[in-house]
C-alpha positions as CSV (number, residue, x, y, z in Angstrom):
1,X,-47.5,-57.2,239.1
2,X,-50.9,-56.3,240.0
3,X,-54.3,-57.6,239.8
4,X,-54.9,-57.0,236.1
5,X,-52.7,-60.2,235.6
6,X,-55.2,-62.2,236.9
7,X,-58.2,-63.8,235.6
8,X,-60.9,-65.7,237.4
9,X,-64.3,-67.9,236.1
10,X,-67.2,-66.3,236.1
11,X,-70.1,-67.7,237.6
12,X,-71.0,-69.1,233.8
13,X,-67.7,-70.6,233.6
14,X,-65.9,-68.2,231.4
15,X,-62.7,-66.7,232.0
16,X,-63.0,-63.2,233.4
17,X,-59.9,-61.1,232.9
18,X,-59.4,-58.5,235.7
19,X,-57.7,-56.4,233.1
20,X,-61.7,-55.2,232.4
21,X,-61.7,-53.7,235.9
22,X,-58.6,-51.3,234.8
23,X,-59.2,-47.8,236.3
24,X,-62.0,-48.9,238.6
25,X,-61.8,-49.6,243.0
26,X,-62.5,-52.7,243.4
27,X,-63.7,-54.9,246.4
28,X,-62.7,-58.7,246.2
29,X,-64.5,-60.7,248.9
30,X,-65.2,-64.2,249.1
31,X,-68.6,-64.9,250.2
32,X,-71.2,-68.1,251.2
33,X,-75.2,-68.6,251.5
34,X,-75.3,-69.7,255.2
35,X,-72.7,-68.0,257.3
36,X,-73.4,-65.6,260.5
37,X,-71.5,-62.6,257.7
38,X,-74.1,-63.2,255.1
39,X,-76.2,-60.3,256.0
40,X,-73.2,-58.3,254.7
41,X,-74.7,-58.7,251.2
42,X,-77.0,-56.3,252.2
43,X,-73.9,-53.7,252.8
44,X,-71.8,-54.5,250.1
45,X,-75.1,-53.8,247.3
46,X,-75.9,-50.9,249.0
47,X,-72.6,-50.0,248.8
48,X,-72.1,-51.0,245.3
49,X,-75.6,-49.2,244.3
50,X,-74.2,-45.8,246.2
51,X,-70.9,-45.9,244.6
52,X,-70.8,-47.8,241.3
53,X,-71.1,-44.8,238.6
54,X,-68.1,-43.2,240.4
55,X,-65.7,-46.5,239.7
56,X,-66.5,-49.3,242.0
57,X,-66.7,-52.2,241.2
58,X,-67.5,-55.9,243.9
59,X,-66.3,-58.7,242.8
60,X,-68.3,-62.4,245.0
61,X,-66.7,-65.0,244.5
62,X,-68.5,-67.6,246.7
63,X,-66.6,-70.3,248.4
64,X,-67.6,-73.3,250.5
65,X,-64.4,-73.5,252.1
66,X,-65.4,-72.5,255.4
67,X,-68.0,-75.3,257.6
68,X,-70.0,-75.6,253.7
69,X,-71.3,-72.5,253.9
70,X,-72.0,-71.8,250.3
71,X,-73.4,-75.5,249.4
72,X,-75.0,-74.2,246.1
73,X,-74.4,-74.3,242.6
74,X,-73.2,-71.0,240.9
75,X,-77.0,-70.2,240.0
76,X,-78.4,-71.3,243.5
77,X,-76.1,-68.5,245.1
78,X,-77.2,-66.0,242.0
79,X,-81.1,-66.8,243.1
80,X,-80.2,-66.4,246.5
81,X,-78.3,-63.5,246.6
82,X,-80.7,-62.0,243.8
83,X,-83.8,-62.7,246.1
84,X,-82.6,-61.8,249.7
85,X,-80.6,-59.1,249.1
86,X,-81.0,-57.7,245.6
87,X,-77.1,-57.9,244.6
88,X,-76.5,-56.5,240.9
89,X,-72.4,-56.7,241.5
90,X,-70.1,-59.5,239.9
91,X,-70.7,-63.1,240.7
92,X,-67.9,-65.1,239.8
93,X,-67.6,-69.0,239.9
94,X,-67.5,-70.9,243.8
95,X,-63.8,-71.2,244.3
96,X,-61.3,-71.9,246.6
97,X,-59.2,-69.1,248.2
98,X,-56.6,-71.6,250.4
99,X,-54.8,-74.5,249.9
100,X,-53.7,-76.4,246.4
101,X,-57.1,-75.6,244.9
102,X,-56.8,-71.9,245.8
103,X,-57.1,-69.3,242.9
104,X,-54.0,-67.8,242.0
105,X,-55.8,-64.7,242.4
106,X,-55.9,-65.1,246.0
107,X,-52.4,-66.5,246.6
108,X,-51.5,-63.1,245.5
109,X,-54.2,-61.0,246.8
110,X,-52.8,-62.6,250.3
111,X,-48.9,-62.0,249.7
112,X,-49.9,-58.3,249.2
113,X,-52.2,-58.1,252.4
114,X,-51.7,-60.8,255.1
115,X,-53.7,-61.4,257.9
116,X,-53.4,-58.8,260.6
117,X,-56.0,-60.0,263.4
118,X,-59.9,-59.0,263.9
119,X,-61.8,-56.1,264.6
120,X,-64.9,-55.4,265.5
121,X,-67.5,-56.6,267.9
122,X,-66.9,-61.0,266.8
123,X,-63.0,-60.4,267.1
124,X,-62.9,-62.1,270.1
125,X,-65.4,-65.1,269.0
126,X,-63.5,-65.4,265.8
127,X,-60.1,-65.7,267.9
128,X,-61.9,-69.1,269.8
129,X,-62.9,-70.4,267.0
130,X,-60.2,-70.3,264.8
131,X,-57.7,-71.2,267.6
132,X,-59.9,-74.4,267.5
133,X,-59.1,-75.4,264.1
134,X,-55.5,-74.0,263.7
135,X,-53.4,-72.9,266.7
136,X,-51.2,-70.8,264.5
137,X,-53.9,-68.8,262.2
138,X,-52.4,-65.5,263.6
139,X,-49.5,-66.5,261.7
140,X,-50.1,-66.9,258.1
141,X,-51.9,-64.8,255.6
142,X,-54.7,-67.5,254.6
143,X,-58.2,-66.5,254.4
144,X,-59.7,-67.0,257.8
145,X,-63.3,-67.0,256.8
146,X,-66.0,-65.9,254.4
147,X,-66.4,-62.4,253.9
148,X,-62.8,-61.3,253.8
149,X,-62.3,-58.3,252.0
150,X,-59.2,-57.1,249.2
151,X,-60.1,-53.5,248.5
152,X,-58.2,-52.2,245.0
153,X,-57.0,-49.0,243.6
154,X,-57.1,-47.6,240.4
155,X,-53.9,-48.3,239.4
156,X,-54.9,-52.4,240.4
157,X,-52.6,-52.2,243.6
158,X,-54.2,-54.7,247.1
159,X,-54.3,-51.9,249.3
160,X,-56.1,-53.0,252.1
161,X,-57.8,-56.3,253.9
162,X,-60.1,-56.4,255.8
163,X,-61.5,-59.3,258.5
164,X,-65.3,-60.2,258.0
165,X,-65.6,-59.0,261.6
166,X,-64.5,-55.4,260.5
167,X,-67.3,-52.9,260.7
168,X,-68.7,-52.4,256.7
169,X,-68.7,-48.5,257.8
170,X,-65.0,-48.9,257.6
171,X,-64.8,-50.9,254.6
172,X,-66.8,-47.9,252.8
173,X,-65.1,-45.4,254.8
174,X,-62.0,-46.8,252.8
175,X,-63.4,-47.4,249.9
176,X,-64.5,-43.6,248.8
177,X,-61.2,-42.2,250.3
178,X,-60.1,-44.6,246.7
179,X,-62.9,-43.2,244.4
């Protein structure tokens, strides 16, 4: 199994096999409007503009999961992403990425890469405030907050997670060791 069993919505409603993204690396992170990571937009299209001829594809899927941070309708969050931060990559439909509701994507996406703790500079400030709403999150492989990021191979294999707190440097750093 691999990610090319998956579909998703995209942000017009229709389904959106993955099977389209065969041969390509591809970076799955669930995103919002009004969080403290939003600014990583600006990363991930410049990232996306840098390295998009030699395979890579981004795939947003908001998600308003996390304090209702991405409050919008699916063309609010295209405006807004469109306006602040120029983003040209893959919007797909505001979805859930825990719980009942959650995408199957993402209850696979996690089983392949759980949650291995924060990095970065906000580690520390994203261990206080998680341990605030769930004592145990270092123990289960839910999405912790927006901005988490599934980076995929060619071959449509999860081979890496990483924290919104992780340095984008690192994220790209990984990502063209894939292309």
């Amino acid at each position: 199994m691999n990610i090319y069993d998956y579909s998703v919505k995209d942000a017009e409603g229709h389904d959106f096999p993955l099977k389209n993204l065969e041969g390509k690396v591809v970076v799955i992170v669930n995103t919002a409007t009004g969080c403290g990571f939003t600014p990583q937009y600006k990363d991930l299209e410049a990232m996306y503009e840098k390295y998009h001829e030699k395979g890579l594809e981004i795939l947003d899927i908001p998600c308003n999961q996390f304090k209702e941070q991405a409050p919008g309708s699916n063309a609010e969050i295209r405006k807004f992403c469109e306006l602040y931060f120029g983003t040209q990559f893959a919007q797909m439909d505001k979805s859930c990425v825990n719980g009942a509701e959650q995408l199957p994507l993402y209850k696979y996406l996690k089983s392949q890469q759980g949650f291995k703790g924060f990095t970065g500079p906000k580690a520390e400030k994203m261990n206080g405030l998680l341990a605030t709403i769930d004592p145990d999150f270092k123990n289960n492989p839910d999405i912790k907050w927006n901005f988490t990021k599934f980076i995929v191979n060619r071959k449509g294999e999860v081979t890496a997670r990483f924290e919104p707190t992780a340095e984008m440097a690192e994220v790209e750093k990984f990502v063209t060791e894939l292309l």
